[in-house]
PDB file of N, CA, C and O in Angstrom:
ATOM      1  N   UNK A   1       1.826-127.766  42.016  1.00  0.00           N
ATOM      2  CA  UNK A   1       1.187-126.451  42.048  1.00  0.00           C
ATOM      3  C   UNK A   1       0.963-125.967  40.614  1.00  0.00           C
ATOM      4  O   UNK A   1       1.851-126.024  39.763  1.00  0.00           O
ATOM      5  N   UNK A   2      -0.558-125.372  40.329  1.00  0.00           N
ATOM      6  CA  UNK A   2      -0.429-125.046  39.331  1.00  0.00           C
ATOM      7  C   UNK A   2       0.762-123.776  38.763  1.00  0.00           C
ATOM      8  O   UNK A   2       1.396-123.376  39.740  1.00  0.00           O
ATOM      9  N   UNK A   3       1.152-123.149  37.594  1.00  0.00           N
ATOM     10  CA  UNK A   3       1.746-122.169  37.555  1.00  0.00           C
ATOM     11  C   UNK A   3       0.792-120.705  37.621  1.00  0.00           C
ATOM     12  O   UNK A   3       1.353-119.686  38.025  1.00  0.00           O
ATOM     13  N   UNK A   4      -0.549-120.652  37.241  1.00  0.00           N
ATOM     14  CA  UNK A   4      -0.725-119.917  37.208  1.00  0.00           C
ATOM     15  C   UNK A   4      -1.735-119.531  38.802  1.00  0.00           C
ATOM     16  O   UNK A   4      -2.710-118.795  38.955  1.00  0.00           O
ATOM     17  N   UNK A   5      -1.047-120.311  39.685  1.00  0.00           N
ATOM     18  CA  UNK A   5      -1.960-119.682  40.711  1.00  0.00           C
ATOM     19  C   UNK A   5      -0.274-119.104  41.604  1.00  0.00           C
ATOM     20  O   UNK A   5      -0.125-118.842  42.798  1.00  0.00           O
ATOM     21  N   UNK A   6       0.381-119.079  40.895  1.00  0.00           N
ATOM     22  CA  UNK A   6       1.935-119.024  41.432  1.00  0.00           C
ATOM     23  C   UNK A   6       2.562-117.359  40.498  1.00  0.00           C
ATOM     24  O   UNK A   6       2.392-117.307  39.280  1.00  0.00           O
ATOM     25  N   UNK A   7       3.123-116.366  41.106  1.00  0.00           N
ATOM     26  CA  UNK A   7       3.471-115.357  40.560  1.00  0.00           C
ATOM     27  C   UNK A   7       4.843-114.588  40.961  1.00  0.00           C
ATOM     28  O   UNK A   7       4.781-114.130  42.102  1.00  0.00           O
ATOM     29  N   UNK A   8       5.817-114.389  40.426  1.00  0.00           N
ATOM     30  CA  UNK A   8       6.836-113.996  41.352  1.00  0.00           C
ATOM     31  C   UNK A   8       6.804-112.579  41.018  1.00  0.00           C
ATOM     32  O   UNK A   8       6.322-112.171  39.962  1.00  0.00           O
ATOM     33  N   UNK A   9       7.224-111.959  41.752  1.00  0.00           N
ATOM     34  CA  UNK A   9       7.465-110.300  42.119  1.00  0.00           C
ATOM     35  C   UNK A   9       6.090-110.128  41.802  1.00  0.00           C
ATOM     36  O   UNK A   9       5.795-110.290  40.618  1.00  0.00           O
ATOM     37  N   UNK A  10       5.088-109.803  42.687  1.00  0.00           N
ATOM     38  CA  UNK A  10       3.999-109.143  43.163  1.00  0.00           C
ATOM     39  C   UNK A  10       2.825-110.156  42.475  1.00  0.00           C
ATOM     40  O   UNK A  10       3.155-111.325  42.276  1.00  0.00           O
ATOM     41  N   UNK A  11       1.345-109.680  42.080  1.00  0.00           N
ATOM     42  CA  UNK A  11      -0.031-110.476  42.598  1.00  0.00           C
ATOM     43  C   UNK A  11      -0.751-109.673  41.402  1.00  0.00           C
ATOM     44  O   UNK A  11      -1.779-110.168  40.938  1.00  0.00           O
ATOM     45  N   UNK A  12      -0.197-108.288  40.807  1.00  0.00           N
ATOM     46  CA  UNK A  12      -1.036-108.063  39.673  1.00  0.00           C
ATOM     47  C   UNK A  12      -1.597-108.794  38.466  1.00  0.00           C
ATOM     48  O   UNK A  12      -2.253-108.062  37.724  1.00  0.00           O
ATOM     49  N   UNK A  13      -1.500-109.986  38.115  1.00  0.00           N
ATOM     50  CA  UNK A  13      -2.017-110.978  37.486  1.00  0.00           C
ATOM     51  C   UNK A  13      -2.880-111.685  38.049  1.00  0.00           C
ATOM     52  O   UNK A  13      -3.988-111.866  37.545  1.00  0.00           O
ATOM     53  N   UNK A  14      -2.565-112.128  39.025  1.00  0.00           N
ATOM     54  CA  UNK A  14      -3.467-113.486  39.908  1.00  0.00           C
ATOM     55  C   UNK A  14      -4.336-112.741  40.210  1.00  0.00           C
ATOM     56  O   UNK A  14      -5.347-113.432  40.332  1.00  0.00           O
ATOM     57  N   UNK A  15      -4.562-111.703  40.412  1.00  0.00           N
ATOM     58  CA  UNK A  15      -6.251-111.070  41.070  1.00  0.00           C
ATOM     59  C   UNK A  15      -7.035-111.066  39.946  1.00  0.00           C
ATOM     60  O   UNK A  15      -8.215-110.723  40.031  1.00  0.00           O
ATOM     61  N   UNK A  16      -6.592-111.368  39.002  1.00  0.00           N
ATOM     62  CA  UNK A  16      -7.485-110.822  37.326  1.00  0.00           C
ATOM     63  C   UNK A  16      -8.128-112.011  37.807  1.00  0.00           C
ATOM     64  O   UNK A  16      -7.800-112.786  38.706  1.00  0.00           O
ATOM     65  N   UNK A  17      -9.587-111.993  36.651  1.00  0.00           N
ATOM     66  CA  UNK A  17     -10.430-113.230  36.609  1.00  0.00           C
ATOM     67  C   UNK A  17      -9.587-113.695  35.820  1.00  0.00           C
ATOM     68  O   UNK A  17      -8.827-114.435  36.445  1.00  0.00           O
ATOM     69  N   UNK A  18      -9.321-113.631  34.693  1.00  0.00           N
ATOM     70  CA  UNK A  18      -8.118-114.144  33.117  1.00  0.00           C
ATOM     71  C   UNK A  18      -7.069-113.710  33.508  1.00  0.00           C
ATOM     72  O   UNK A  18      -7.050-112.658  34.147  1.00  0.00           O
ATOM     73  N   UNK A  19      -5.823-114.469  33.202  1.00  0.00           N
ATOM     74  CA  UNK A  19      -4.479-113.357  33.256  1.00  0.00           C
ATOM     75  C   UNK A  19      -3.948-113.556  31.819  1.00  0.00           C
ATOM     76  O   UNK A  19      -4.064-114.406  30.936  1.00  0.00           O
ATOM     77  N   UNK A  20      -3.250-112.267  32.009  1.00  0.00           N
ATOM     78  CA  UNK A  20      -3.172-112.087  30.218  1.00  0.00           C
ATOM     79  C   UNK A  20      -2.238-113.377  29.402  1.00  0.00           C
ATOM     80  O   UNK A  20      -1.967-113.505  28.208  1.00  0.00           O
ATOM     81  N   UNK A  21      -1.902-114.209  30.552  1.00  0.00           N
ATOM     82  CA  UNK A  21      -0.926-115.223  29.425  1.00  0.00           C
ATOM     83  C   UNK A  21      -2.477-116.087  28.761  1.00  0.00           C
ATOM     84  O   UNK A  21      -2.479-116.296  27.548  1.00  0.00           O
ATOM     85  N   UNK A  22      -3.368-116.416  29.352  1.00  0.00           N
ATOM     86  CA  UNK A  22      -4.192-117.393  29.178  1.00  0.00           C
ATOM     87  C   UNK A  22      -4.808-116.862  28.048  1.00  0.00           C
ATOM     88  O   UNK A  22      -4.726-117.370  26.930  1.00  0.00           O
ATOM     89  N   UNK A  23      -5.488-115.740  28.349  1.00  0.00           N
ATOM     90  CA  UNK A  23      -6.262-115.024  27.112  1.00  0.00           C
ATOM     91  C   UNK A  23      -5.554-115.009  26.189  1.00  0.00           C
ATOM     92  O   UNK A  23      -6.240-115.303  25.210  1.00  0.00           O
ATOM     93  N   UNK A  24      -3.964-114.730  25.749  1.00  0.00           N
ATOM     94  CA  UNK A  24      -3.409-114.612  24.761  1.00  0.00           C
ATOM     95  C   UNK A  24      -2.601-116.027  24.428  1.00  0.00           C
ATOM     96  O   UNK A  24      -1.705-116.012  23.585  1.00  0.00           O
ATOM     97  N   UNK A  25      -2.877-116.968  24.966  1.00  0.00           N
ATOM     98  CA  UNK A  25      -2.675-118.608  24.493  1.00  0.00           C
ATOM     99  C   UNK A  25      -3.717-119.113  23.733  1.00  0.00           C
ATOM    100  O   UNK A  25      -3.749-119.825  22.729  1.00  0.00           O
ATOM    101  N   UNK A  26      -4.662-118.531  24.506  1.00  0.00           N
ATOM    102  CA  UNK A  26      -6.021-119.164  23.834  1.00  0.00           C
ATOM    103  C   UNK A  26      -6.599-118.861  22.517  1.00  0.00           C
ATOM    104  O   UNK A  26      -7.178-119.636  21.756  1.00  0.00           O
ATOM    105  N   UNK A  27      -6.297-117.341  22.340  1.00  0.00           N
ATOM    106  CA  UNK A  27      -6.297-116.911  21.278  1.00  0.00           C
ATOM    107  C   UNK A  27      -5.345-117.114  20.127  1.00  0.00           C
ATOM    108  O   UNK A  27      -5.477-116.697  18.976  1.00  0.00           O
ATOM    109  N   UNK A  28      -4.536-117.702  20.549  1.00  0.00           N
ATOM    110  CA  UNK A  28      -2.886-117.731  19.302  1.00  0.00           C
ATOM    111  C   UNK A  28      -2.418-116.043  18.984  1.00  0.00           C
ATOM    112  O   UNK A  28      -2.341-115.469  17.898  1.00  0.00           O
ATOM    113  N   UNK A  29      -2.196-115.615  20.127  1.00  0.00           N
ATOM    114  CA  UNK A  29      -2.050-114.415  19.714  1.00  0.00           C
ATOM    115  C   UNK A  29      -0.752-114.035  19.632  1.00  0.00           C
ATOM    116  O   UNK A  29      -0.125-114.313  20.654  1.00  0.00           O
ATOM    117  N   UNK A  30       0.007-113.388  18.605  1.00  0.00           N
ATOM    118  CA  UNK A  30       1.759-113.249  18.743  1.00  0.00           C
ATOM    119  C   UNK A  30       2.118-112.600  19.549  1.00  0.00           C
ATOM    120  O   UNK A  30       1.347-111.908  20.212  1.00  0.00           O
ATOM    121  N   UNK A  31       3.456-112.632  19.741  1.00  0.00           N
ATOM    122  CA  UNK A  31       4.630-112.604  20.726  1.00  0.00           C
ATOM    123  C   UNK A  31       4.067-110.496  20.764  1.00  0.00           C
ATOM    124  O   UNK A  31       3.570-110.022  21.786  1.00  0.00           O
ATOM    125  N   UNK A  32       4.272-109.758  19.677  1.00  0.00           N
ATOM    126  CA  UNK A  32       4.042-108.127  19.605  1.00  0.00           C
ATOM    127  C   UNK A  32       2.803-107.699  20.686  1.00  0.00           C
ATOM    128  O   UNK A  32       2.713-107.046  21.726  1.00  0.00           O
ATOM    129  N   UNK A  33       1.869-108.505  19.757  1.00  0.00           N
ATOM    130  CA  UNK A  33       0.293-107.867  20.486  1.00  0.00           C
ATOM    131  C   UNK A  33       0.577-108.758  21.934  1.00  0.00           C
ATOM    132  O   UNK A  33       0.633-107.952  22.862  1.00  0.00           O
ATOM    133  N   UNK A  34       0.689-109.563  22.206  1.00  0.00           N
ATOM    134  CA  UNK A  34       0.456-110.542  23.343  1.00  0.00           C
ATOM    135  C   UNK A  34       1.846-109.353  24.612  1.00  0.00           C
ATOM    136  O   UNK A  34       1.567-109.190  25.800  1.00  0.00           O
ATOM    137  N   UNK A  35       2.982-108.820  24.073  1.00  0.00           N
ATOM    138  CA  UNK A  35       3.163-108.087  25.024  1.00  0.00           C
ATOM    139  C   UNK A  35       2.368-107.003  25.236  1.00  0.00           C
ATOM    140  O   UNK A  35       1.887-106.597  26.294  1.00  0.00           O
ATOM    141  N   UNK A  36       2.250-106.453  23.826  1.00  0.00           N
ATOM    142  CA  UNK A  36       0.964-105.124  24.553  1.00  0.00           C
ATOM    143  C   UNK A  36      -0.118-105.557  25.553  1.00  0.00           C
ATOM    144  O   UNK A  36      -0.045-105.067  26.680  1.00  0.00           O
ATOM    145  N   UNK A  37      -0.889-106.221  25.341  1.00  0.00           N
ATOM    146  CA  UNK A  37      -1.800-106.907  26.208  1.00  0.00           C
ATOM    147  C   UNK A  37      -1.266-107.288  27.263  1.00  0.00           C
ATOM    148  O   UNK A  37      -2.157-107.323  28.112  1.00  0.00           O
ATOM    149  N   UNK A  38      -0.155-107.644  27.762  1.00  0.00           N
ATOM    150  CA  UNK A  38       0.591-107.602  28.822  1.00  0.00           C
ATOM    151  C   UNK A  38       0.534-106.178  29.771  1.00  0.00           C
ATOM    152  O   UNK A  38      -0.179-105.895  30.733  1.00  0.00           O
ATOM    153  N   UNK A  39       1.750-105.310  28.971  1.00  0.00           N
ATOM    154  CA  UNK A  39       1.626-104.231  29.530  1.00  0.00           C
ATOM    155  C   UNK A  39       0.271-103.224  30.150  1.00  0.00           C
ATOM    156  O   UNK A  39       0.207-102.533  31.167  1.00  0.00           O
ATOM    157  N   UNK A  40      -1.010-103.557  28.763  1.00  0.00           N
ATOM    158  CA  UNK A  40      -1.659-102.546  29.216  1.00  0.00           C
ATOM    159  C   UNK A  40      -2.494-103.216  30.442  1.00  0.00           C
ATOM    160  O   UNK A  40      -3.222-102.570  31.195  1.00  0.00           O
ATOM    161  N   UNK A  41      -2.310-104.360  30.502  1.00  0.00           N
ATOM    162  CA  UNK A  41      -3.627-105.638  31.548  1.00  0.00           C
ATOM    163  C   UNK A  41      -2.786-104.999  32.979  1.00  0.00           C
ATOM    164  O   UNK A  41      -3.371-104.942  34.060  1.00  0.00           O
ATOM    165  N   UNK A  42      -1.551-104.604  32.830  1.00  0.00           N
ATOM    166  CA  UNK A  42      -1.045-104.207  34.750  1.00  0.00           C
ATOM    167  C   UNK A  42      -0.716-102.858  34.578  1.00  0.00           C
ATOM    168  O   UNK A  42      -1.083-102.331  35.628  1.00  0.00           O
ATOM    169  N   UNK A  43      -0.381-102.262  34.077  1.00  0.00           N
ATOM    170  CA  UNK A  43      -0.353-100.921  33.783  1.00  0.00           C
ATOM    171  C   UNK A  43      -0.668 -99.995  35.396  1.00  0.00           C
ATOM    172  O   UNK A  43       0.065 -99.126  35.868  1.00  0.00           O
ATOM    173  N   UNK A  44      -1.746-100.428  35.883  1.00  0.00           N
ATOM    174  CA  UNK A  44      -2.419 -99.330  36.760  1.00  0.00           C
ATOM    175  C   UNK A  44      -1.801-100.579  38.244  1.00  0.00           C
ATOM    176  O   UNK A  44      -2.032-100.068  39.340  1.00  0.00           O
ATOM    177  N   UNK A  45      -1.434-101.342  38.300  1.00  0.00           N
ATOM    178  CA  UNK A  45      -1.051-101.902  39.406  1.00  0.00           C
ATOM    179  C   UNK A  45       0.098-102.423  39.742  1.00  0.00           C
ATOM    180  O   UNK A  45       0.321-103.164  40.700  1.00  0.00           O
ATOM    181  N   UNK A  46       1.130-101.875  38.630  1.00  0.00           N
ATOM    182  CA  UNK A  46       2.469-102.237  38.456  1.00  0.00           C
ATOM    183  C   UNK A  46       3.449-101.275  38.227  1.00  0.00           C
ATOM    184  O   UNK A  46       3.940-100.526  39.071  1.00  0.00           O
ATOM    185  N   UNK A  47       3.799-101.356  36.627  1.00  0.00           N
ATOM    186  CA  UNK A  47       4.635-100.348  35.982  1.00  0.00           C
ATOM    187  C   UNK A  47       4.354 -98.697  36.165  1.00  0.00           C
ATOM    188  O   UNK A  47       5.242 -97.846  36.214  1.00  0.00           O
ATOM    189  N   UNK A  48       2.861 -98.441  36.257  1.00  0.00           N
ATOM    190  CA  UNK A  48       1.925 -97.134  35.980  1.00  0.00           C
ATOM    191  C   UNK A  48       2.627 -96.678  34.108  1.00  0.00           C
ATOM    192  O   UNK A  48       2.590 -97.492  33.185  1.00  0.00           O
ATOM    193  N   UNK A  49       3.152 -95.348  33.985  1.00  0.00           N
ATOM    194  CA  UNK A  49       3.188 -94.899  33.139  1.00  0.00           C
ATOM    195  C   UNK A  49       4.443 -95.782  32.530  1.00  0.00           C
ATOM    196  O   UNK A  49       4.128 -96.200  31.415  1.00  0.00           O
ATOM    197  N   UNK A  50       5.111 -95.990  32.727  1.00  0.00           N
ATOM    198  CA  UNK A  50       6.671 -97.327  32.261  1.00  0.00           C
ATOM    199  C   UNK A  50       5.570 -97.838  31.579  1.00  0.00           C
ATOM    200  O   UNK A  50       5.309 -97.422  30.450  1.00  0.00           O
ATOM    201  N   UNK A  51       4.715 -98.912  32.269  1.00  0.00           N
ATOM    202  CA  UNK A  51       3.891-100.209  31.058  1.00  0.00           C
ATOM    203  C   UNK A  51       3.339 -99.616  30.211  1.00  0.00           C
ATOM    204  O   UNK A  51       3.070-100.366  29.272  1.00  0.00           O
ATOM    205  N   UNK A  52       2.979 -98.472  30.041  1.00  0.00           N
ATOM    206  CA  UNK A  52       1.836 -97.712  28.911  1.00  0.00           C
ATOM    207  C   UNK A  52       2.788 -97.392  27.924  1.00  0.00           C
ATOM    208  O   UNK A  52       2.445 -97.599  26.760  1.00  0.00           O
ATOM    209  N   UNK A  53       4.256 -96.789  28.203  1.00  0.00           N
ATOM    210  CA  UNK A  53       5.071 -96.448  27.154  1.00  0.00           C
ATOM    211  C   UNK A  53       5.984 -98.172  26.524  1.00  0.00           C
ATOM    212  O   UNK A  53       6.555 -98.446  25.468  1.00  0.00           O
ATOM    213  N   UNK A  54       5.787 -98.753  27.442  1.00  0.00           N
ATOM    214  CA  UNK A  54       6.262-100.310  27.095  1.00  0.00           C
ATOM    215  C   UNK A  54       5.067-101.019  25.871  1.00  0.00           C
ATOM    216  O   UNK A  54       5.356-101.619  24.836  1.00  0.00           O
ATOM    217  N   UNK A  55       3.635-100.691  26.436  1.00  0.00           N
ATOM    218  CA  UNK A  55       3.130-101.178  25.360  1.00  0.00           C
ATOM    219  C   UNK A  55       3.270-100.344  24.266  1.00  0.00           C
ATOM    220  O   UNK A  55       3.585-101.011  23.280  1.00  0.00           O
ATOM    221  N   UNK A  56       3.170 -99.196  24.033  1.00  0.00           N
ATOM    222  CA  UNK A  56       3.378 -98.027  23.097  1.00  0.00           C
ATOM    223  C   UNK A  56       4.461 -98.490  22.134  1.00  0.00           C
ATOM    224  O   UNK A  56       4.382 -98.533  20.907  1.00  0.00           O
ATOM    225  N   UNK A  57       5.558 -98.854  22.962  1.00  0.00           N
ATOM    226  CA  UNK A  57       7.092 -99.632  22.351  1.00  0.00           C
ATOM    227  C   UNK A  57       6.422-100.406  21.453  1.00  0.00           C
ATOM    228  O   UNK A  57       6.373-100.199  20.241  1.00  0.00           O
ATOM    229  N   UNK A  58       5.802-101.479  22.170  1.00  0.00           N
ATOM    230  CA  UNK A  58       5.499-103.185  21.085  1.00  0.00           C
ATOM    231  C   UNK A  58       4.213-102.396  19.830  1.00  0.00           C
ATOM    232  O   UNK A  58       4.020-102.842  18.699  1.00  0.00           O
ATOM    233  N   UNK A  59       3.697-101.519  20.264  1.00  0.00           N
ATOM    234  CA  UNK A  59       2.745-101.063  19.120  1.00  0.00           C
ATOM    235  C   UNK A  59       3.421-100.630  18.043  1.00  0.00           C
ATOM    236  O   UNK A  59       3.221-100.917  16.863  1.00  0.00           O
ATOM    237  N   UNK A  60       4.498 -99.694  18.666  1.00  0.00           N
ATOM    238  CA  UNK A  60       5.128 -99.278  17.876  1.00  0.00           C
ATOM    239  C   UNK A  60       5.976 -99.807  16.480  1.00  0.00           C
ATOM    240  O   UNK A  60       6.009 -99.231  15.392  1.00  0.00           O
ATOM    241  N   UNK A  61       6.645-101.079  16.861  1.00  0.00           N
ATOM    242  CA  UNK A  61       7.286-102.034  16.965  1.00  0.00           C
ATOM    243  C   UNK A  61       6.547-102.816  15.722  1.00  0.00           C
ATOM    244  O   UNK A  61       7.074-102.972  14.621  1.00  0.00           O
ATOM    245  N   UNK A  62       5.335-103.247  16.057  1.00  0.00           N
ATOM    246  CA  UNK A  62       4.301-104.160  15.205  1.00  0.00           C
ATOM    247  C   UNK A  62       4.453-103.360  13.751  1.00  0.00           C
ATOM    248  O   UNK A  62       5.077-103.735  12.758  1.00  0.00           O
ATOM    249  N   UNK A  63       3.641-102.069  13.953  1.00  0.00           N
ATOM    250  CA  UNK A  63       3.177-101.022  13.077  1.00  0.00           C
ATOM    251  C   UNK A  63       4.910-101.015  12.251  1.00  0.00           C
ATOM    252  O   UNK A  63       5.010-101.281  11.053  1.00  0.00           O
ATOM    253  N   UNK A  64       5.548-100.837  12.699  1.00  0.00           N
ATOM    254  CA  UNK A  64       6.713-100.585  11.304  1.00  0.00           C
ATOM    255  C   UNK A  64       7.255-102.485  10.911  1.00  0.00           C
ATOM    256  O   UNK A  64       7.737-102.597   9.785  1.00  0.00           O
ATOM    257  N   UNK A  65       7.184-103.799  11.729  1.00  0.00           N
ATOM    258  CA  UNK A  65       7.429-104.426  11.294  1.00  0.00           C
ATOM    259  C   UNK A  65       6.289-104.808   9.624  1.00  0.00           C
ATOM    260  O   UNK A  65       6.610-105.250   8.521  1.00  0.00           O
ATOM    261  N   UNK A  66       4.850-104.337  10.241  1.00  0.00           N
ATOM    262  CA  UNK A  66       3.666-104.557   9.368  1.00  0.00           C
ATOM    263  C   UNK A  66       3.941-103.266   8.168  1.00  0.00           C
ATOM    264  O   UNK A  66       3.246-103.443   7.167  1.00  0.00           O
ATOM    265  N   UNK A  67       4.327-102.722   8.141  1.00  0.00           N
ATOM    266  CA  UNK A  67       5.069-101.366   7.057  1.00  0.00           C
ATOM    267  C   UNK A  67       5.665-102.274   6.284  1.00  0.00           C
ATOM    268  O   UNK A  67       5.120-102.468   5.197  1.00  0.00           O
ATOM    269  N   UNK A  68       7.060-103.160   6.639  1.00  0.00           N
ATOM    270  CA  UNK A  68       7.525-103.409   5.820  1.00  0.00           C
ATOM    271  C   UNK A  68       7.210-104.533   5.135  1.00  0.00           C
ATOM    272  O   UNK A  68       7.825-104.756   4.093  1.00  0.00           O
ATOM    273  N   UNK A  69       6.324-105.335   5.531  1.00  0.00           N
ATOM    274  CA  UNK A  69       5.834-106.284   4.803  1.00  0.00           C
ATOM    275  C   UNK A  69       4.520-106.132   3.668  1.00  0.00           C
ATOM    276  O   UNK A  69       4.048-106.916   2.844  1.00  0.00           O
ATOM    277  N   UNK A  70       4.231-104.900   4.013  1.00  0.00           N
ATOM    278  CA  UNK A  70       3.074-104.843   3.241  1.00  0.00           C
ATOM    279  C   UNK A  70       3.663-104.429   1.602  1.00  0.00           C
ATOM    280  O   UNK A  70       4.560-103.644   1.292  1.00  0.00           O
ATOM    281  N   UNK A  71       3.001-105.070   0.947  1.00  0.00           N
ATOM    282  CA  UNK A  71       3.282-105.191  -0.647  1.00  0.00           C
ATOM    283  C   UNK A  71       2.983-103.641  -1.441  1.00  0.00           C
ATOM    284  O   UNK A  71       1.776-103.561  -1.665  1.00  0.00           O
ATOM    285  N   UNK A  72       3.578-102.657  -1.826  1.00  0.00           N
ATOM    286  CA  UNK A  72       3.517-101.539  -2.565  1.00  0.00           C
ATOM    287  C   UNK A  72       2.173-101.447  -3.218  1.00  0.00           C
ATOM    288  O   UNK A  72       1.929-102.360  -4.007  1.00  0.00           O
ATOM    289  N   UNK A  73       1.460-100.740  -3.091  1.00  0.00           N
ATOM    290  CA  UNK A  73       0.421-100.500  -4.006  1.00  0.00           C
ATOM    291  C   UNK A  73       0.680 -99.764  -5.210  1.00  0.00           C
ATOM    292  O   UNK A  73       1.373 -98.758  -5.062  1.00  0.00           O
ATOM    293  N   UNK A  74       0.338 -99.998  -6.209  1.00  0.00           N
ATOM    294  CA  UNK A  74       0.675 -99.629  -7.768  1.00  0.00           C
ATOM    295  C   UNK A  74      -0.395 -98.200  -8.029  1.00  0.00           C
ATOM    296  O   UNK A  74      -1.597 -98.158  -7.764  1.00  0.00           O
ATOM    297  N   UNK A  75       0.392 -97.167  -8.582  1.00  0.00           N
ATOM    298  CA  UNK A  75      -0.427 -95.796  -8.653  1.00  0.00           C
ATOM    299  C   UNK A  75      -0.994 -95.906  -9.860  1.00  0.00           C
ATOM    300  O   UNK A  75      -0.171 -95.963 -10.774  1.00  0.00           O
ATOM    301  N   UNK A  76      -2.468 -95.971 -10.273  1.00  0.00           N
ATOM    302  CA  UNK A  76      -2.791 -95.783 -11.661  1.00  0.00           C
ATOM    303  C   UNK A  76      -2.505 -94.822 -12.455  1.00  0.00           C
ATOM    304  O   UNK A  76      -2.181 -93.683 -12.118  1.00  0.00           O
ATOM    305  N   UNK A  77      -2.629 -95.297 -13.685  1.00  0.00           N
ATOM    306  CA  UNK A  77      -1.971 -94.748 -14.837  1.00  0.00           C
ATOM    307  C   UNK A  77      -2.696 -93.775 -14.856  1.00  0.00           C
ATOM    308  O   UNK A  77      -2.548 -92.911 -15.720  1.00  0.00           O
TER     309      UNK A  77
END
């Protein structure tokens, strides 16, 4: 059986034309964004407002990991 015609606890994926694991394999997309895209793809047929503040979490999440990596910009003289 394939896996993705297979879903445990409920069908909100399998009705999509894409389900969000595929789109975000295909793309190489990371583990942060690839849950947002999770959350917000069932949002309205699952979690409701839980997945919207779940993706909100991983946005959240991204945005200060990407803070700290970003290199100081130098104030001109």
């Amino acid at each position: 059986m394939n896996p993705l015609d297979k879903q445990v606890a409920g069908d909100h994926y399998k009705k999509l034309k894409i389900q969000p694991i595929e789109y975000i394999h295909a793309n190489n997309i990371p583990f942060a964004e690839g849950c947002a895209i999770k959350y917000l793809t069932r949002w309205r047929d699952k979690g409701g407002i839980a997945d919207l503040e779940k993706a909100k979490h991983f946005i959240e999440l991204l945005i200060e990991l990407e803070k700290k990596n970003e290199t100081p910009t130098r104030k001109a003289d």
